[in-house]
C-alpha positions as a LaTeX table, in Angstrom:
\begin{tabular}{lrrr}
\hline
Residue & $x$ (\AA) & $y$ (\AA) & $z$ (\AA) \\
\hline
Unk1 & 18.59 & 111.29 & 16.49 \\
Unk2 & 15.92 & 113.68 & 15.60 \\
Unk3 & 15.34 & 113.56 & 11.91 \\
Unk4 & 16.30 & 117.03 & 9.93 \\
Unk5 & 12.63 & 117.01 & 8.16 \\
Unk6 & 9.70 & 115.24 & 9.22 \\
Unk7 & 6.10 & 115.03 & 7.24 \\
Unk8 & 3.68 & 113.98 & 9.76 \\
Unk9 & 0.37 & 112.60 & 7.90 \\
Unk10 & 0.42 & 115.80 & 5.12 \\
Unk11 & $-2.27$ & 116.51 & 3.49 \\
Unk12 & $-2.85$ & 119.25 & 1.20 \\
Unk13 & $-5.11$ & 120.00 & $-2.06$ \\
Unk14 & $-5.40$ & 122.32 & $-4.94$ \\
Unk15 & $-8.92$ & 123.69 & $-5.79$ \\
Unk16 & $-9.75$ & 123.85 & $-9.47$ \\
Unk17 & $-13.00$ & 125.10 & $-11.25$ \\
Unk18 & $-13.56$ & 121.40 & $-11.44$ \\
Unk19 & $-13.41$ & 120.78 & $-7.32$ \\
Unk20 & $-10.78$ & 120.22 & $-5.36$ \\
Unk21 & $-7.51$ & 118.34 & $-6.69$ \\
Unk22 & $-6.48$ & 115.59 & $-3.88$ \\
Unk23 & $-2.57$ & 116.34 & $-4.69$ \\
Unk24 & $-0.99$ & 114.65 & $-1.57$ \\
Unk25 & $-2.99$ & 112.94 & 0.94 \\
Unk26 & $-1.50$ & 111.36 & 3.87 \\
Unk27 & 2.52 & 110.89 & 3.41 \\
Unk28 & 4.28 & 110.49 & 6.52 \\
Unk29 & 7.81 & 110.33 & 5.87 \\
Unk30 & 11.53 & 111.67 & 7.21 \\
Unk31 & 15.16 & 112.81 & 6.73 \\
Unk32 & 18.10 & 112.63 & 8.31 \\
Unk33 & 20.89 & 114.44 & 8.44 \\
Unk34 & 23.20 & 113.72 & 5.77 \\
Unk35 & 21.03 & 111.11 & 4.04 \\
Unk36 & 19.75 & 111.41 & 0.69 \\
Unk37 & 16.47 & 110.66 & $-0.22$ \\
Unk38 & 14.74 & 109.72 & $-3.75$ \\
Unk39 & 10.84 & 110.55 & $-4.32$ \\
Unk40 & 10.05 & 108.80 & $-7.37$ \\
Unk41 & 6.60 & 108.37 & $-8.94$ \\
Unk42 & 4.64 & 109.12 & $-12.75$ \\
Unk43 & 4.28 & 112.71 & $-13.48$ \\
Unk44 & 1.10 & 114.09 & $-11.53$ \\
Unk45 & 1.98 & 111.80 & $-8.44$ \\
Unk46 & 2.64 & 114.40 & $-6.04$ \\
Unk47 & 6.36 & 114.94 & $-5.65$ \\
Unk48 & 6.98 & 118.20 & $-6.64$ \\
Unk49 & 3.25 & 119.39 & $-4.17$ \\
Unk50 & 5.75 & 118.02 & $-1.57$ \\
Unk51 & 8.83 & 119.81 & $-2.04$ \\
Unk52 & 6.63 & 123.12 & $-2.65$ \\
Unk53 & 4.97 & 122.94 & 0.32 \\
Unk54 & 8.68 & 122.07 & 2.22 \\
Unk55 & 9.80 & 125.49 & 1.42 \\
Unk56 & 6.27 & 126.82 & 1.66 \\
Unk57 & 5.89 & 128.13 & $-1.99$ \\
Unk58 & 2.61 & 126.80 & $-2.16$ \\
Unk59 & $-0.01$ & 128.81 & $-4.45$ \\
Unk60 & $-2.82$ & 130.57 & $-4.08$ \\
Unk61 & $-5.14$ & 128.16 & $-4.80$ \\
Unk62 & $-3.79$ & 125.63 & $-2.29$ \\
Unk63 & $-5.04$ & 124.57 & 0.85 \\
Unk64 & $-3.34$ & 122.29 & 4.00 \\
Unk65 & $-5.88$ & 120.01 & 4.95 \\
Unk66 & $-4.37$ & 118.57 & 8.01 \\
Unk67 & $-0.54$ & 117.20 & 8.76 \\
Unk68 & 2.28 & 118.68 & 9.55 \\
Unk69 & 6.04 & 119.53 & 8.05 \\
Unk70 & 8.15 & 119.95 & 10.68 \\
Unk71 & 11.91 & 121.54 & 10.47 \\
Unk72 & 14.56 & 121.19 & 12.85 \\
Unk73 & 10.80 & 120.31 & 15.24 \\
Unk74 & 9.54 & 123.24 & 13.99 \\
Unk75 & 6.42 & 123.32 & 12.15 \\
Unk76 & 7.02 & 125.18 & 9.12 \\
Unk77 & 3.39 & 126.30 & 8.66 \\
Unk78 & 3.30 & 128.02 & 12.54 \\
Unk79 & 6.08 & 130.09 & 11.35 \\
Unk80 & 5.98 & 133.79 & 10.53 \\
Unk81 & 7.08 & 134.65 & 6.58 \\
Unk82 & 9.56 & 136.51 & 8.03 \\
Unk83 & 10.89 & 133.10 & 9.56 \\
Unk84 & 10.52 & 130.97 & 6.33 \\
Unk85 & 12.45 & 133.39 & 4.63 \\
Unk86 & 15.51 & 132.93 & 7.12 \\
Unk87 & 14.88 & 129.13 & 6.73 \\
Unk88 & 14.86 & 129.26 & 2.69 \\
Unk89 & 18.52 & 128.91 & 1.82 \\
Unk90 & 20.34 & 128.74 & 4.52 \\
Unk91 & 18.04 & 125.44 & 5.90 \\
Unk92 & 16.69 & 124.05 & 2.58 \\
Unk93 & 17.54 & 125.31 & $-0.53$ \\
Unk94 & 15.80 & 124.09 & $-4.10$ \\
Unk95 & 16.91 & 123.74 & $-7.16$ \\
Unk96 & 13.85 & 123.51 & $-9.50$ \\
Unk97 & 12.67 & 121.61 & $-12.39$ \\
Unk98 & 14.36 & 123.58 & $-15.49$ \\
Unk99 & 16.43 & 125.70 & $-13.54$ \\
Unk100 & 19.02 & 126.33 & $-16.26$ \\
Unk101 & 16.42 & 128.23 & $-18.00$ \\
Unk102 & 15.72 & 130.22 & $-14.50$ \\
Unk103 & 18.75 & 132.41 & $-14.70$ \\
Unk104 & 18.72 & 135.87 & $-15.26$ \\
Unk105 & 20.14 & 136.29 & $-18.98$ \\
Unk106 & 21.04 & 139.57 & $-18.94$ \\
Unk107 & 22.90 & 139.49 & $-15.47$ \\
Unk108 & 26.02 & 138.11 & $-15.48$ \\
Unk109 & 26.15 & 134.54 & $-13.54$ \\
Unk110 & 28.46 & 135.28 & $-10.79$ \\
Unk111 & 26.61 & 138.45 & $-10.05$ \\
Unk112 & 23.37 & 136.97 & $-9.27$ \\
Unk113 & 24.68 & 134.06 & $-6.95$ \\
Unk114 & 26.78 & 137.21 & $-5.18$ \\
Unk115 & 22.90 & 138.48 & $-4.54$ \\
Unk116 & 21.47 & 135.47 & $-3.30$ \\
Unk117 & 24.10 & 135.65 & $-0.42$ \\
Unk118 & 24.79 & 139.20 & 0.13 \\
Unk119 & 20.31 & 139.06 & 0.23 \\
Unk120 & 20.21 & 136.46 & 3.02 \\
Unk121 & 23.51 & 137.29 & 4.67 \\
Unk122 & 23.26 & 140.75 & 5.15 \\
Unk123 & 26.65 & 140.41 & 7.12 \\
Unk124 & 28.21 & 139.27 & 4.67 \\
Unk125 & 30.03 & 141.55 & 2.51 \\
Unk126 & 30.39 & 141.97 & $-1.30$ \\
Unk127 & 34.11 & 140.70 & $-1.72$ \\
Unk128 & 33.48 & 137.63 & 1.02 \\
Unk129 & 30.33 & 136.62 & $-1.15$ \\
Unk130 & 32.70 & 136.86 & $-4.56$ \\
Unk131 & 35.36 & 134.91 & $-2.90$ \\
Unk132 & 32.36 & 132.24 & $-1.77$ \\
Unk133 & 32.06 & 132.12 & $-5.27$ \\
Unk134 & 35.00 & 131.49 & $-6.69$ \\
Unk135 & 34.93 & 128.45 & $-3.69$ \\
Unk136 & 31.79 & 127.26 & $-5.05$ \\
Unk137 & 32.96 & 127.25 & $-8.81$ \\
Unk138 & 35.58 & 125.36 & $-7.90$ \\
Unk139 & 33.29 & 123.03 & $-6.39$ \\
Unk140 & 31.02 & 121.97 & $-9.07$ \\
Unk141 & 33.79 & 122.13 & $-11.51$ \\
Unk142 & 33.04 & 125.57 & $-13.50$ \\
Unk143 & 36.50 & 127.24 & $-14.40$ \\
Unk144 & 35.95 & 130.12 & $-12.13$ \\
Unk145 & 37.08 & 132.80 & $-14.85$ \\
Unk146 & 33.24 & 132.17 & $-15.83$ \\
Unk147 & 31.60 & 133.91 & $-12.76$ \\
Unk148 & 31.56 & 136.97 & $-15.06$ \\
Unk149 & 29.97 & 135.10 & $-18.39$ \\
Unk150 & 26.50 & 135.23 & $-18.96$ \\
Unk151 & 24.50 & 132.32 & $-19.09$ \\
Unk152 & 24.14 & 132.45 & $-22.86$ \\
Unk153 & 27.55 & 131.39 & $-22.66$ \\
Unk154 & 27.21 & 128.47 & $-20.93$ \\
Unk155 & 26.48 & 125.10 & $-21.54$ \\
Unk156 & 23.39 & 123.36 & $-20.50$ \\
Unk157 & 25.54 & 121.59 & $-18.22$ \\
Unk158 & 27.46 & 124.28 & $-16.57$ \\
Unk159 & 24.27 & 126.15 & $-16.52$ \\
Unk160 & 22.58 & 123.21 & $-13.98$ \\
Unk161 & 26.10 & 123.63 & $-12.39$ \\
Unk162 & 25.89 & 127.21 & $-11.52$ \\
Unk163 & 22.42 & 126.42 & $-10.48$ \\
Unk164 & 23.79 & 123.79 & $-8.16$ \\
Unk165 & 26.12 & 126.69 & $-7.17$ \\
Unk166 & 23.57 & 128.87 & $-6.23$ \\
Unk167 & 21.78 & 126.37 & $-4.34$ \\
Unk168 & 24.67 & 125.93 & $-2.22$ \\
Unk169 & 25.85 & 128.97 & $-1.72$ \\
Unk170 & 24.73 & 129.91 & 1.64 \\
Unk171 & 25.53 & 126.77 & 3.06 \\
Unk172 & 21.81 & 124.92 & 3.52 \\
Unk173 & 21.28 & 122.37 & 5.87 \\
Unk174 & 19.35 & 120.37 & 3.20 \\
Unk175 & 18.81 & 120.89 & $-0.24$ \\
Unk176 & 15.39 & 119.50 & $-2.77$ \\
Unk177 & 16.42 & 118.73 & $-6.81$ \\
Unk178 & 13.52 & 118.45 & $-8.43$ \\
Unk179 & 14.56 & 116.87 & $-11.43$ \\
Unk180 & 17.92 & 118.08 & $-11.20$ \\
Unk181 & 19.27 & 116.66 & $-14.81$ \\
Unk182 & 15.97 & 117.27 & $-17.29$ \\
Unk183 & 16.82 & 118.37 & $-20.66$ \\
Unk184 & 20.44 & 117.10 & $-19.97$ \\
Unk185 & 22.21 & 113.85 & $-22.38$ \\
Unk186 & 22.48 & 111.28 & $-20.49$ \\
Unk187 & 26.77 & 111.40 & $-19.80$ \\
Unk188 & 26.07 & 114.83 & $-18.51$ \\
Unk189 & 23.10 & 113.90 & $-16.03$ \\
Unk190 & 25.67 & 110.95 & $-14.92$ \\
Unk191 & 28.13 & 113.14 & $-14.15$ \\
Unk192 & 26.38 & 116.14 & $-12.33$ \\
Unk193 & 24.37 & 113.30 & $-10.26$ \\
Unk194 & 27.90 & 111.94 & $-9.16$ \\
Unk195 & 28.87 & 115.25 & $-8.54$ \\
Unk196 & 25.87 & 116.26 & $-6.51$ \\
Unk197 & 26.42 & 112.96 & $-4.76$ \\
Unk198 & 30.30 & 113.80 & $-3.78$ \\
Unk199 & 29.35 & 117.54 & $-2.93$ \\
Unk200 & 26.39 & 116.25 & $-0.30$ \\
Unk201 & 28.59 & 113.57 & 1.53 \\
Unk202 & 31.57 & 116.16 & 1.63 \\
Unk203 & 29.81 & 118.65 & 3.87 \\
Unk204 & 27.11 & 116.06 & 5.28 \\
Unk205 & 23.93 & 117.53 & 3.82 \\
Unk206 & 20.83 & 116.28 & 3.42 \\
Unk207 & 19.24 & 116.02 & 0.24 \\
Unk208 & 15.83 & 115.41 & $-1.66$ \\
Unk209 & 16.17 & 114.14 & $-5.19$ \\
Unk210 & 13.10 & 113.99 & $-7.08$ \\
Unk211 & 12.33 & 112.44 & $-10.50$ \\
Unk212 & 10.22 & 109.52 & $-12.36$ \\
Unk213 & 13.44 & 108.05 & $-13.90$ \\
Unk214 & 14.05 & 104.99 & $-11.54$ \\
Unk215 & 18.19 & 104.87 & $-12.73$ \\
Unk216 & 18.59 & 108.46 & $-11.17$ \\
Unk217 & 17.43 & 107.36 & $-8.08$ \\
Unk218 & 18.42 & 104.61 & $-7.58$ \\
Unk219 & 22.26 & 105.94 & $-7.97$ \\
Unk220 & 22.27 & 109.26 & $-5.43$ \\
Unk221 & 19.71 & 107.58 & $-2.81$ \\
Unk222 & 20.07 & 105.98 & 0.48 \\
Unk223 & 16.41 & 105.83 & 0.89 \\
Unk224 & 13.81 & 105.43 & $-1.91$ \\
Unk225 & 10.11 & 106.84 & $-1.62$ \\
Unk226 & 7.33 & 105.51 & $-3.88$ \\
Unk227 & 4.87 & 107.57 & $-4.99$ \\
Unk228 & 1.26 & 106.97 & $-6.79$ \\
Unk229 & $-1.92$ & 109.48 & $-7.18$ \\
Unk230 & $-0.79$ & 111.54 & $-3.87$ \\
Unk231 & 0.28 & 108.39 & $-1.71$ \\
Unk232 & 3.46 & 107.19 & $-0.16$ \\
Unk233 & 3.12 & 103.54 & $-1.65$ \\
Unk234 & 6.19 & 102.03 & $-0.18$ \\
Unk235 & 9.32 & 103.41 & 1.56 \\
Unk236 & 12.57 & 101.31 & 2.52 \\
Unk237 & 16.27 & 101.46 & 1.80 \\
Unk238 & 17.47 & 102.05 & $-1.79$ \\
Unk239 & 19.00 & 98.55 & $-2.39$ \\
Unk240 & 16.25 & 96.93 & $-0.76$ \\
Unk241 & 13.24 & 98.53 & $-2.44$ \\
Unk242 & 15.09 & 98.17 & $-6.22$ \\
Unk243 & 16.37 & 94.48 & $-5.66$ \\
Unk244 & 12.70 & 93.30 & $-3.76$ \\
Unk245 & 9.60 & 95.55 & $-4.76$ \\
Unk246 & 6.72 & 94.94 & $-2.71$ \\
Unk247 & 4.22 & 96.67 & $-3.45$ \\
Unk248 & 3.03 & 95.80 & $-7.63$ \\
Unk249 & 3.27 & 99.50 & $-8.64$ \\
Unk250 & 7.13 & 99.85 & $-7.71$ \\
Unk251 & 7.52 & 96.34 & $-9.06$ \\
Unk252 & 5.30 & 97.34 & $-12.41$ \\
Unk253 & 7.80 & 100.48 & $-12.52$ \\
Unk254 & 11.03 & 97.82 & $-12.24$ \\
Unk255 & 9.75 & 95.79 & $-14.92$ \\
Unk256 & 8.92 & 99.11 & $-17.31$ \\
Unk257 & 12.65 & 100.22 & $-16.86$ \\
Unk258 & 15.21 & 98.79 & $-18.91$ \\
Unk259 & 18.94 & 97.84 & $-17.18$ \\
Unk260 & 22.15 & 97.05 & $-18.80$ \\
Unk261 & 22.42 & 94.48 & $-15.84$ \\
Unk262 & 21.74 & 91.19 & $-15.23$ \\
Unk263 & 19.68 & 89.02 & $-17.71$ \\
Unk264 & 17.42 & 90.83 & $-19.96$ \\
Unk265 & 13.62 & 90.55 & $-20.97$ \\
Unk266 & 11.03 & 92.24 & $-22.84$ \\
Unk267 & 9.63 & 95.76 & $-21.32$ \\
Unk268 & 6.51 & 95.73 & $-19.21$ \\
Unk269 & 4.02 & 98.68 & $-19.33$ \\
Unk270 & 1.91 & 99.53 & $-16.74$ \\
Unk271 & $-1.84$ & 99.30 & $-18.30$ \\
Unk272 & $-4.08$ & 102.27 & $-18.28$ \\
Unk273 & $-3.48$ & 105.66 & $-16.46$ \\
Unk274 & $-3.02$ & 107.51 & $-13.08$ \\
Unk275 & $-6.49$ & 107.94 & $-11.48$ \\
Unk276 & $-8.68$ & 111.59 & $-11.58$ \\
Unk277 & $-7.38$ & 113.14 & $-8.22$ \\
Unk278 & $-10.80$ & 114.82 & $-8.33$ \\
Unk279 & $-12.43$ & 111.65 & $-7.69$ \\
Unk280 & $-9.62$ & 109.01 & $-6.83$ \\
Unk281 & $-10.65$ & 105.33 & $-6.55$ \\
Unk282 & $-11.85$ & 103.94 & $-3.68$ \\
Unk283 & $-9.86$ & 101.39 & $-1.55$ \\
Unk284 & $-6.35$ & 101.34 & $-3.05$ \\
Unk285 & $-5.74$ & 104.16 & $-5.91$ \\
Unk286 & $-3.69$ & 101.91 & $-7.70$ \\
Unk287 & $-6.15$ & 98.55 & $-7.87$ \\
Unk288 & $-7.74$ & 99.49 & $-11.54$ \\
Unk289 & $-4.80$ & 99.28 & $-13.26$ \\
Unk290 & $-2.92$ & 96.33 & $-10.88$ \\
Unk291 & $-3.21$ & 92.38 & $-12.03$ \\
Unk292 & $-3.07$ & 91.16 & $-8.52$ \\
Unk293 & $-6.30$ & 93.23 & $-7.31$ \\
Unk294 & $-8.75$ & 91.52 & $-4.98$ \\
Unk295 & $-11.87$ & 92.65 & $-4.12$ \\
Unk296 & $-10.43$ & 93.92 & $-0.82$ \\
Unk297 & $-8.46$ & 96.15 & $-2.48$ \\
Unk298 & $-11.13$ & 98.31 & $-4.33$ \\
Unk299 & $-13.02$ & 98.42 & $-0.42$ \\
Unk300 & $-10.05$ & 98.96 & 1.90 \\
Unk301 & $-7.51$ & 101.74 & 1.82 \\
Unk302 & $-4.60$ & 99.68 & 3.02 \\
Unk303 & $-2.57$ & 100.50 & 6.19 \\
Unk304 & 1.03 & 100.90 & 6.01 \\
Unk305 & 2.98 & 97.71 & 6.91 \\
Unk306 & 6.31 & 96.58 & 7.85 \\
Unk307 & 7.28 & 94.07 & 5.25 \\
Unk308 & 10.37 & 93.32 & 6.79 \\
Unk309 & 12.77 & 95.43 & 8.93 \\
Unk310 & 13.09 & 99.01 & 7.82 \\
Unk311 & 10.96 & 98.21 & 4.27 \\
Unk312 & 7.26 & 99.67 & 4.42 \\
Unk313 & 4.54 & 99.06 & 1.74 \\
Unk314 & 0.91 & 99.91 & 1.63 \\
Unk315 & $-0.71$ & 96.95 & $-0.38$ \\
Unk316 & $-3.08$ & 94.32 & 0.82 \\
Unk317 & $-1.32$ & 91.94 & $-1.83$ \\
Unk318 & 2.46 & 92.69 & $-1.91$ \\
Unk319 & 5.18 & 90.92 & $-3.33$ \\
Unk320 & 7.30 & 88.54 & $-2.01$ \\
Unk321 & 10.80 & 87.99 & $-3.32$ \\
Unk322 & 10.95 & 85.39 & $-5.90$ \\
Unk323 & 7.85 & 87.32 & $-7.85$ \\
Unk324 & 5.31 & 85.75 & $-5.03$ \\
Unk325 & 2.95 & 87.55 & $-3.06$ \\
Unk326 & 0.52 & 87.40 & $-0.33$ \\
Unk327 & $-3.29$ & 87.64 & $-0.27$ \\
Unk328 & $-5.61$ & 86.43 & $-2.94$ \\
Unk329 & $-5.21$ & 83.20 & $-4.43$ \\
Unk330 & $-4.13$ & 83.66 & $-8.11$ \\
Unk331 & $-1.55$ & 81.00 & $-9.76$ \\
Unk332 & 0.24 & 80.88 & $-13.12$ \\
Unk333 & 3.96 & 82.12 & $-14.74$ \\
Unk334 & 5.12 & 85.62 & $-13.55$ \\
Unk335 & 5.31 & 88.62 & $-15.67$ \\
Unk336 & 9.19 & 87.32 & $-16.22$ \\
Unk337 & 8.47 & 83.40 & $-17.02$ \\
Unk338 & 9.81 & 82.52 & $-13.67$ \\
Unk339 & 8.15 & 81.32 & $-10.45$ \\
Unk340 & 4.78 & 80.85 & $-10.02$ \\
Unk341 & 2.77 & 82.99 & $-8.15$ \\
Unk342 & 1.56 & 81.77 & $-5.12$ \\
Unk343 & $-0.86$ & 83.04 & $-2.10$ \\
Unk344 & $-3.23$ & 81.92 & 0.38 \\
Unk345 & $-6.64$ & 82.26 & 0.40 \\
Unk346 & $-8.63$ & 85.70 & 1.88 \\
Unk347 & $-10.31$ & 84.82 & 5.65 \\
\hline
\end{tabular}
């Protein structure tokens, strides 16, 4: 089947007084319909650049270098603004980083989801859009006497709930959380995730759930998305990429995670900090802060590779399952005290 969304080799940069910011360079990635996918990366990595320039909200100061995003087969960026408006809510919707504090306080909740659908529905009318409501309330579990409370008189959790509301309220194809839970305690973000979760496979929707914190995605996603200084790192099925990292920044991001599961060992961090996307490292952008560097890697940008069926990873040295890898000879006790590392020797 033809995937829903489709990034073809995007490319696209910011310009700053200081040059121009490499933001996302390269990512070639799709969605299907009905399949949930988790981008997850540091801050400054590149994942919010992408869902901005899905619904074309790009600013000013941005440019497309080359790629494409293509909807439905439709490349969003050959289409008129009149044309990306029609495809903003009903096609993809977004619910934004903070958007409990996005609400309107002095307009009464219900009111201003009634305009978001009344605005891109012209044919619908006023007491369809209320009952749509009401529906929708229901949904996300907000008793729906509260459509005419203001958000002052929410919680922060109903708050993201009305948001999540709003966001589905003319019935998108696909919909992009950007950190859909920040600013939430941690029973709350478990329970709107599950929710979100329950909502998307109910009416088969396709979703885009973005954050850094590895437990939220790896508990709504089908497919997982790695993410470093602008680069798709490593892309494969949820279970697959969490269980057996291959490339060492997704594994250095496993280790630096705590779990209640399984047996447990001292945190990892990752050593120094995300490149200058001004100037990013040659070869691979993650080899000056990676322990299983060769010189290869600070040369050669690596190509993407199939590390087994369906699992891709950029990395000239990626990791096998056990903690070994392939590529440059190095030996001794991994990170974990278990097996040793082993690998041939570079041609």
């Amino acid at each position: 089947m033809d995937p829903l969304l489709k990034l073809d080799d995007f490319t696209m940069h910011y310009r700053t007084k200081a040059g121009w910011v490499q933001a996302v360079d390269g990512v070639t990635l799709s969605l299907a319909r009905g399949q949930a996918l988790g981008l997850v990366g540091e801050s400054g990595c590149g994942k919010t650049s992408i869902a901005m320039s899905v619904m074309k909200l790009l600013p000013y100061n941005s440019k497309v270098v080359r790629g494409r995003i293509l909807f439905e087969g439709r490349d969003i960026y050959s289409m008129t603004d009149g044309e990306v408006r029609k495809m903003r809510w009903k096609g993809v919707a977004m619910i934004f980083q903070a958007a409990m504090n996005s609400l309107n306080p002095v307009y009464r909740v219900g009111n201003q989801i009634v305009e978001a659908i009344v605005t891109h529905e012209p044919e619908t009318s006023e007491e369809e859009a209320w009952a749509r409501v009401r529906s929708l309330f229901e949904l996300v579990g907000i008793p729906k006497e509260r459509m005419y409370h203001y958000p002052h008189e929410y919680s922060g959790g109903m708050k993201q709930r009305a948001v999540i509301a709003m966001a589905l309220a003319c019935n998108p194809k696909m919909i992009i959380a950007d950190e859909p839970t920040t600013a939430l305690d941690v029973i709350v973000q478990d329970k709107i995730l599950r929710e979100m979760d329950q909502i998307r496979r109910k009416i088969n929707m396709s979703m885009i759930y973005i954050s850094h914190d590895v437990s939220v995605i790896a508990e709504v996603s089908d497919v997982v998305a790695v993410m470093y200084a602008g680069k798709l790192v490593e892309l494969g099925q949820a279970d697959d990429v969490f269980k057996r990292p291959r490339h060492p920044y997704t594994y250095a991001l496993m280790r630096a995670y705590p779990s209640i599961l399984g047996e447990k060992h001292e945190l990892a961090t990752i050593p120094g900090e995300p490149p200058n996307l001004l100037d990013p490292p040659s070869g691979c952008r993650f080899h000056p802060r990676c322990d299983r560097a060769s010189a290869e890697c600070s040369k050669a940008d690596p190509m993407w590779r199939e590390i087994c069926p369906g699992h891709y990873c950029t990395c000239h040295n990626p990791v096998e399952i056990g903690g070994t890898w392939v590529g440059q000879v190095r030996s001794g006790k991994a990170a974990d005290g278990g097996d040793q590392l082993g690998t041939s020797s570079n041609s």
